[in-house]
C-alpha positions in Angstrom: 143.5 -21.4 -9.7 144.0 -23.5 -13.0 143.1 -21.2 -16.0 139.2 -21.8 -17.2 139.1 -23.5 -21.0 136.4 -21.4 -23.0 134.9 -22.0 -26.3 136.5 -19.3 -28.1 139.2 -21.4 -30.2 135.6 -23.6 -31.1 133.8 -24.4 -34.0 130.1 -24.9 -32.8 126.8 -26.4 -34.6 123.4 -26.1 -33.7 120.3 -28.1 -35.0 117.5 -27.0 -34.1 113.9 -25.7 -35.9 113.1 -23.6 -32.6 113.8 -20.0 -33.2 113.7 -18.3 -30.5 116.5 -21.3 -28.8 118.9 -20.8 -31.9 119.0 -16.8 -31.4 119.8 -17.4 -27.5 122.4 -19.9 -28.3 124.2 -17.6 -31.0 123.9 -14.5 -28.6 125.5 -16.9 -26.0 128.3 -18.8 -28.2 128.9 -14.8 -29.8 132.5 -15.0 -28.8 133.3 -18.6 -30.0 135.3 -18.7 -33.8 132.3 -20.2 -35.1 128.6 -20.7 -34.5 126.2 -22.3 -37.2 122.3 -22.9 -36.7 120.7 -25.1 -38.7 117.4 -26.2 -38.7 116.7 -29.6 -40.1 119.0 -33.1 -39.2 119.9 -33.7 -43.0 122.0 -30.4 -43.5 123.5 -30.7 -40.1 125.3 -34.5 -41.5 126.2 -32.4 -44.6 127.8 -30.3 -42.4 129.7 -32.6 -40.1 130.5 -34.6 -43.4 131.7 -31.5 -44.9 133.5 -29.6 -42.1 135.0 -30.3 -38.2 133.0 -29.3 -35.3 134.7 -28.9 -31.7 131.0 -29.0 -30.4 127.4 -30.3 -31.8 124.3 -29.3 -29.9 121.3 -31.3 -31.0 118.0 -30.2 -30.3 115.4 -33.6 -30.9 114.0 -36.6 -29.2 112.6 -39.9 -30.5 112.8 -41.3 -33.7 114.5 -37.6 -34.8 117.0 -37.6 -32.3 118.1 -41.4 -32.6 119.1 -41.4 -36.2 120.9 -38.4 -36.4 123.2 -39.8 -33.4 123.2 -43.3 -35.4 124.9 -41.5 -38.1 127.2 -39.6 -36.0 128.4 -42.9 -34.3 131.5 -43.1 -36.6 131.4 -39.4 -37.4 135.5 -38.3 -36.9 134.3 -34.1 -37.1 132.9 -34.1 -33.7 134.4 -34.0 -30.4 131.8 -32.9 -28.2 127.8 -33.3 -28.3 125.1 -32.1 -26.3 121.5 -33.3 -26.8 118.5 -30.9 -25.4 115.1 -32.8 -25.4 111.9 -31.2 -25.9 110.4 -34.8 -23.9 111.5 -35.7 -20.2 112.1 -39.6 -22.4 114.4 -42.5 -20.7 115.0 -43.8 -24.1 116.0 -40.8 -25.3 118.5 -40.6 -22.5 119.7 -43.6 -22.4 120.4 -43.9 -26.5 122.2 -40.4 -25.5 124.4 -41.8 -23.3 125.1 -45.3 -25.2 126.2 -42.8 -28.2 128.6 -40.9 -25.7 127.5 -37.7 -25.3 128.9 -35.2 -22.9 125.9 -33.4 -21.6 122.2 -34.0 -22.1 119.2 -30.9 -21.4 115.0 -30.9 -20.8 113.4 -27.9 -22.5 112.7 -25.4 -21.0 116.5 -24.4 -20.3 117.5 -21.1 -20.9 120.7 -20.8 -23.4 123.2 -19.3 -20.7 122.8 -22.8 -18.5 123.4 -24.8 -21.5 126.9 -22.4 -22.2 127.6 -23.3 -18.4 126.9 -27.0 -18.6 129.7 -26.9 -21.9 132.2 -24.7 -20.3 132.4 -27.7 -17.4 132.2 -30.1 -19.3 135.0 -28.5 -21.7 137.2 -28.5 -18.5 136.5 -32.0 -17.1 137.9 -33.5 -20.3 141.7 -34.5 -19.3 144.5 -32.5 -19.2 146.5 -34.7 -20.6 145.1 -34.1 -24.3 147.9 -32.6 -25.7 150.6 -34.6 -28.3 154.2 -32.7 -28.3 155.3 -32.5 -31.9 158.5 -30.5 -31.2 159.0 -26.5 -31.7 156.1 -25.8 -29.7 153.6 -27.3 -32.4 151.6 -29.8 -30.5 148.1 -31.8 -31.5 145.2 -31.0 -29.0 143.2 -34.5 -29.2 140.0 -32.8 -27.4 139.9 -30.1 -30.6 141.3 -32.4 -32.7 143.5 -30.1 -34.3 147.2 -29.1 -34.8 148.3 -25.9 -32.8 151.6 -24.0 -33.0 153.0 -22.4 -29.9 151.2 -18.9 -29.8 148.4 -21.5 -29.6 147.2 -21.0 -32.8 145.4 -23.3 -34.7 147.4 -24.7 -38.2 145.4 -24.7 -41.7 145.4 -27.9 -42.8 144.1 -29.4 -45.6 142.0 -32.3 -45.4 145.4 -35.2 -46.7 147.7 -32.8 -44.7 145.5 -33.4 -41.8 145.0 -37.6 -42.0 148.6 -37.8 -43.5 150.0 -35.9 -40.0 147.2 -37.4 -37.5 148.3 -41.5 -39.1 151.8 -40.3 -38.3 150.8 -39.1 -34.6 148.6 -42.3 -34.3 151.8 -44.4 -35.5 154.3 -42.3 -32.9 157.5 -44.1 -33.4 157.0 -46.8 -35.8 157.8 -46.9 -39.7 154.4 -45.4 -41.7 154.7 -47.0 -45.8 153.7 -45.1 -48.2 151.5 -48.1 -48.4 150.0 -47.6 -45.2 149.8 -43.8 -45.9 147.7 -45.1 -49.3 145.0 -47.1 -47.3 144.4 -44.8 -44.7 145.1 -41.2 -45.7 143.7 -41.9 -49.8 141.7 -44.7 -49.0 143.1 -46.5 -51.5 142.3 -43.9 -54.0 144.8 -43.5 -57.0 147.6 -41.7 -55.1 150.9 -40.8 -56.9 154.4 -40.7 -54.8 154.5 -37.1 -56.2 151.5 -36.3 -55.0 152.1 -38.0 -51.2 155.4 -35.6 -51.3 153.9 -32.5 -52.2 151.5 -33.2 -49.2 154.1 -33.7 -47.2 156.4 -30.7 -48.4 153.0 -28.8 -47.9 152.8 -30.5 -44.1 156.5 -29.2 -43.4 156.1 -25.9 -44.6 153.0 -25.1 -42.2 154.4 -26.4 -39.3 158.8 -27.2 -39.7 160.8 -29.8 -42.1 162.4 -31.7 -39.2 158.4 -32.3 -37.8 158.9 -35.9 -39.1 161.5 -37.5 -40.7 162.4 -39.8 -44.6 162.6 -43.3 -44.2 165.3 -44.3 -47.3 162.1 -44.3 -50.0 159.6 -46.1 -47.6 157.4 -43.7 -45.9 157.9 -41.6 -43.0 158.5 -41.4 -38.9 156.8 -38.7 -36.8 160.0 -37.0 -34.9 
């Protein structure tokens, strides 16, 4: 049998104003890297603005539940959401699915079935979500994150991050410093100084050779 993935290596969110289902989901998610509950939908974008989540489980319906996934549409920090209902609503359900979720609950559901329904759903994403970056370091597209061979996952900055991820993205091709300006600084004022030590920083957290100097142009991945 195929190893089970767990949640462990996962950073998890939790919005919801009901007590007593944000103490049963932190005793559940206990062994994951991190679990935060917050109550209101405000501080939860804050968050996901602020910080990457592997996993977001929303607890809302209606007009509540709508917006927040409205904002989340073009969220990037997110890989995974779960929605859990208070209301057996259609609409609700169906704006869930039109925004892609990957599992969607009625109350009353005890915490432990909503860990199960994640664990599966964790293990139906594809195997093939995994991006070779050479000396074991490889970029797990499900966690979005950069992991060295022990498995580990790699502190990146937020630049080192988008700088490596527009390389991955451009696999093989020339990325300009230009290119690296639009999309990593968002055309920001950006310094070729600067866009080195990123880079410098980038090689020593991972290895030099983990993309290579394009004669004063940009840079290749490889």
């Amino acid at each position: 049998m195929k190893q089970i993935r767990n949640f462990n290596n996962s950073t998890i969110l939790a919005v919801t104003s009901n007590l007593d289902l944000s103490n049963s989901l932190k005793d559940e998610f206990a062994s994951a890297k991190q679990f935060t509950s917050v109550d209101n939908i405000i501080e939860a974008l804050n968050l996901c603005e602020e910080n990457k989540f592997d996993i977001l489980i929303i607890n809302a319906n209606g007009e509540d539940l709508h917006n927040m996934l409205d904002e989340l549409t073009e969220n990037k920090n997110l890989a995974m959401k779960f929605i859990i209902s208070d209301q057996n609503s259609n609409d609700d359900l169906a704006y869930s699915i039109y925004h892609d979720i990957s599992g969607f609950f009625i109350m009353p559901i005890d915490a432990q079935n909503i860990k199960t329904s994640i664990i599966v759903a964790i293990n139906r994403t594809k195997r093939a979500d995994k991006v070779d970056l050479g000396e074991g370091f490889y970029y797990d597209l499900y966690r979005d994150r950069i992991y060295n061979k022990a498995g580990e996952p790699i502190d990146l900055t937020k630049l080192e991050f988008q700088l490596l991820k527009l390389l991955i993205e451009k696999s093989g091709t020339l990325v300009t410093y230009d290119m690296i300006h639009d999309h990593v600084w968002k055309n920001k004022k950006m310094s070729i100084f600067t866009m080195r030590n990123v880079v410098n920083k980038i090689r020593t957290k991972t290895y030099y050779g983990i993309f290579a100097n394009a004669s004063s142009q940009g840079y290749i991945l490889g």
